[in-house]
C-alpha positions in Angstrom: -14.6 8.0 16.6 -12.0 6.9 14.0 -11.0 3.6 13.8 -8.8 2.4 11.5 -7.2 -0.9 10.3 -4.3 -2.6 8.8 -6.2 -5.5 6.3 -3.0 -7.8 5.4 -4.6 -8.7 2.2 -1.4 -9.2 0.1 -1.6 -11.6 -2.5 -5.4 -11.6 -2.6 -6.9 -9.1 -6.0 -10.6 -8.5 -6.8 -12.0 -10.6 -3.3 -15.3 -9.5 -3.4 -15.0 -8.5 0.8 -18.4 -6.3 0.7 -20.4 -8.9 2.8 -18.6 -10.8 5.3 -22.1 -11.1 7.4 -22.2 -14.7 5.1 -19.3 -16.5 5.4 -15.3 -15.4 4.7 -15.1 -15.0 1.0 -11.4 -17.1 0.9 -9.6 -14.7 2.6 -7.9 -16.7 5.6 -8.9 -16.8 9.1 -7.4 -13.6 10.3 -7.9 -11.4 8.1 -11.6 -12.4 7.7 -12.0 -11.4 11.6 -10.5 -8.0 11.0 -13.1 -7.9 8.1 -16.1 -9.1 9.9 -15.0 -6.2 12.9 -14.7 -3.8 10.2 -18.4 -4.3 8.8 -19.8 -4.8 12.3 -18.5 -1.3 13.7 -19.4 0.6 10.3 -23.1 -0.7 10.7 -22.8 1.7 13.7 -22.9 5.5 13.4 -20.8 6.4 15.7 -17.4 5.0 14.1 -16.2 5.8 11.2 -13.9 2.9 10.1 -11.3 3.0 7.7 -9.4 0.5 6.0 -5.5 0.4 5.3 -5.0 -2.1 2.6 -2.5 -3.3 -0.2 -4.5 -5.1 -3.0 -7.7 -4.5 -4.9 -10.1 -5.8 -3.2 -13.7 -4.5 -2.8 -14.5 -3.4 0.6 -18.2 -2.3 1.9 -19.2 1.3 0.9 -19.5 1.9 4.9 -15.7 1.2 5.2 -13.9 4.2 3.9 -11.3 2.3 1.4 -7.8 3.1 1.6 -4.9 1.8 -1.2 -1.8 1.7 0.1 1.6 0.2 -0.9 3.4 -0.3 2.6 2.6 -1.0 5.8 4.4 2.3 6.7 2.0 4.1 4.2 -0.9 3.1 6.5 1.1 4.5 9.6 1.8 7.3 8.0 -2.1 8.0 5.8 -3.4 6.8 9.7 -1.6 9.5 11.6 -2.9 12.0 8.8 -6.4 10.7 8.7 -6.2 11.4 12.3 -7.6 8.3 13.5 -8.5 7.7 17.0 -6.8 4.0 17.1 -5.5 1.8 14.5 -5.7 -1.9 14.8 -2.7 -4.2 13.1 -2.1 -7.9 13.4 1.4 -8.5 14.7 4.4 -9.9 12.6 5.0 -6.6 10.6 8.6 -6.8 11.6 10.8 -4.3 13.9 10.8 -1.6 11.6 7.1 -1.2 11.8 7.5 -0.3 15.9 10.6 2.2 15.0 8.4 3.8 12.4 4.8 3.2 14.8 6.7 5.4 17.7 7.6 8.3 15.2 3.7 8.7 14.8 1.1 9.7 17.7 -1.3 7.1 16.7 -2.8 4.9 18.9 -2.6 1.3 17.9 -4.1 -1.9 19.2 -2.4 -5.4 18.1 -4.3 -8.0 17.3 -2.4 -11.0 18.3 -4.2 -14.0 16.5 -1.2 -16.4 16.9 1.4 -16.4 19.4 4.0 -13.5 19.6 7.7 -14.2 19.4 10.2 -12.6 22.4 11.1 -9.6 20.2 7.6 -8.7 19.6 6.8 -9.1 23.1 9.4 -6.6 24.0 9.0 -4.6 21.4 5.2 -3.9 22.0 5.9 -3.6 26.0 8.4 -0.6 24.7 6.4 1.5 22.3 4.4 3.5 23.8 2.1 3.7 21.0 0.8 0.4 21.4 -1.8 1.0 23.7 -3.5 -2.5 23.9 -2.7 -6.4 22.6 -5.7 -7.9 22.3 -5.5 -12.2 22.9 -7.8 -14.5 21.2 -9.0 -16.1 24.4 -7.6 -16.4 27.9 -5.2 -19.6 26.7 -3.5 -17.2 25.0 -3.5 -14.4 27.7 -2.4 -16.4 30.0 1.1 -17.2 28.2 2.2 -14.2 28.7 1.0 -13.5 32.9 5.1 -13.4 33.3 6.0 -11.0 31.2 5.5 -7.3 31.1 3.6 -7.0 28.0 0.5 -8.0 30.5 -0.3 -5.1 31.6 -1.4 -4.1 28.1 -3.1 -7.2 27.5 -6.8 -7.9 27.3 -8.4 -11.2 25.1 -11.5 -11.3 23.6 -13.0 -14.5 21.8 -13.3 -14.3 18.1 -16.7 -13.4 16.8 -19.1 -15.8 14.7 -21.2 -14.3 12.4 -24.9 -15.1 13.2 -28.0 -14.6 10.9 -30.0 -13.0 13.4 -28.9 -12.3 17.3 -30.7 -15.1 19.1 -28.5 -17.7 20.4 -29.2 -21.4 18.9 -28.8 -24.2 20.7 -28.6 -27.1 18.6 -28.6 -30.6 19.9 -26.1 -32.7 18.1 -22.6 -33.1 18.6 -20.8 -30.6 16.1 -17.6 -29.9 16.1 -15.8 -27.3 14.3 -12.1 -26.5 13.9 -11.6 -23.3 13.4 -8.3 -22.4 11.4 -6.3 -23.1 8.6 -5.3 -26.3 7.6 -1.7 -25.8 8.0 1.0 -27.8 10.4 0.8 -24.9 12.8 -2.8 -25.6 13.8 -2.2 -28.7 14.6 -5.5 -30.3 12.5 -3.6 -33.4 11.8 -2.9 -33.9 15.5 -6.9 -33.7 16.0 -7.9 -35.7 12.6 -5.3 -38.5 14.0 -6.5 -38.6 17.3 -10.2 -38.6 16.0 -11.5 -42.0 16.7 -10.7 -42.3 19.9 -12.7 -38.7 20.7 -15.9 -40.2 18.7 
């Protein structure tokens, strides 16, 4: 199976990307996900993963690297690479669904932030979008109202592990998981700190 992905690494040159088992390498939350997905299905045989991407960065040799200058390049070098889905994050702008619906590719959004009304409707219409895919049932459950749900599924974000037994550690640890931007709302939980201690 082909799978193939749209890596929004604008703005980011010569990221060495070629091990994201160890940590994200500065690339920002979202895009280190798709990255960590990327490697995790190459390290299996039966996918053959291929990356859509705008800077020069250096991918794993398992991820078939793929330059490209628009996002409507990668529709179009996806639908000729013949992939069997392509997974995008969302915010690519209306265009991107005009120009997705001329293709036959399957794609599957990756919502990692909330989607705007237009997005919403303009997923529910394509056909092409065959699943959004939430970060967790929060999220999922936003949209129960709106028709966009019957193509919606969530699944947690991954956490890279060194080895696959699960660790239980007994402390209290907690970890925001984000960037530090208004958005996230950090501030909201570094203000309101002292009285969660």
């Amino acid at each position: 199976m082909k799978i193939g992905f749209i890596l929004k690494d604008i703005g980011l040159n010569e990221v060495d990307m070629r091990n994201p088992l160890k940590g994200n390498p500065g690339i920002g939350g979202s895009e280190y996900l798709f990255l960590l997905l990327m490697q995790y299905l190459s390290l299996k045989s039966k996918y053959d993963v291929i990356c859509y991407h705008f800077s020069d960065n250096i991918l794993s040799d398992a991820i078939t690297d793929n330059h490209v200058k628009t996002v409507f390049d990668a529709l179009e070098a996806s639908e000729r690479d013949d992939v069997d889905y392509l997974i995008y994050q969302i915010n690519w702008g209306e265009q991107f669904y005009i120009e997705l619906a001329k293709t036959n590719v399957n794609a599957i959004a990756w919502a990692h932030c909330y989607i705007d009304k237009k997005e919403l409707k303009l997923m529910s219409e394509t056909k092409n979008v065959v699943r959004v895919v939430c970060v967790g049932k929060e999220q999922y459950d936003t949209y129960i109202d709106h028709p966009i749900i019957n193509k919606m599924t969530y699944i947690y974000n991954m956490v890279p592990m060194e080895n696959n037994e699960y660790r239980v550690i007994n402390e209290n640890i907690v970890t925001f998981v984000g960037s530090l931007v208004k958005g996230k709302g950090f501030h909201i939980l570094a203000k309101a700190w002292p009285k969660i201690k």
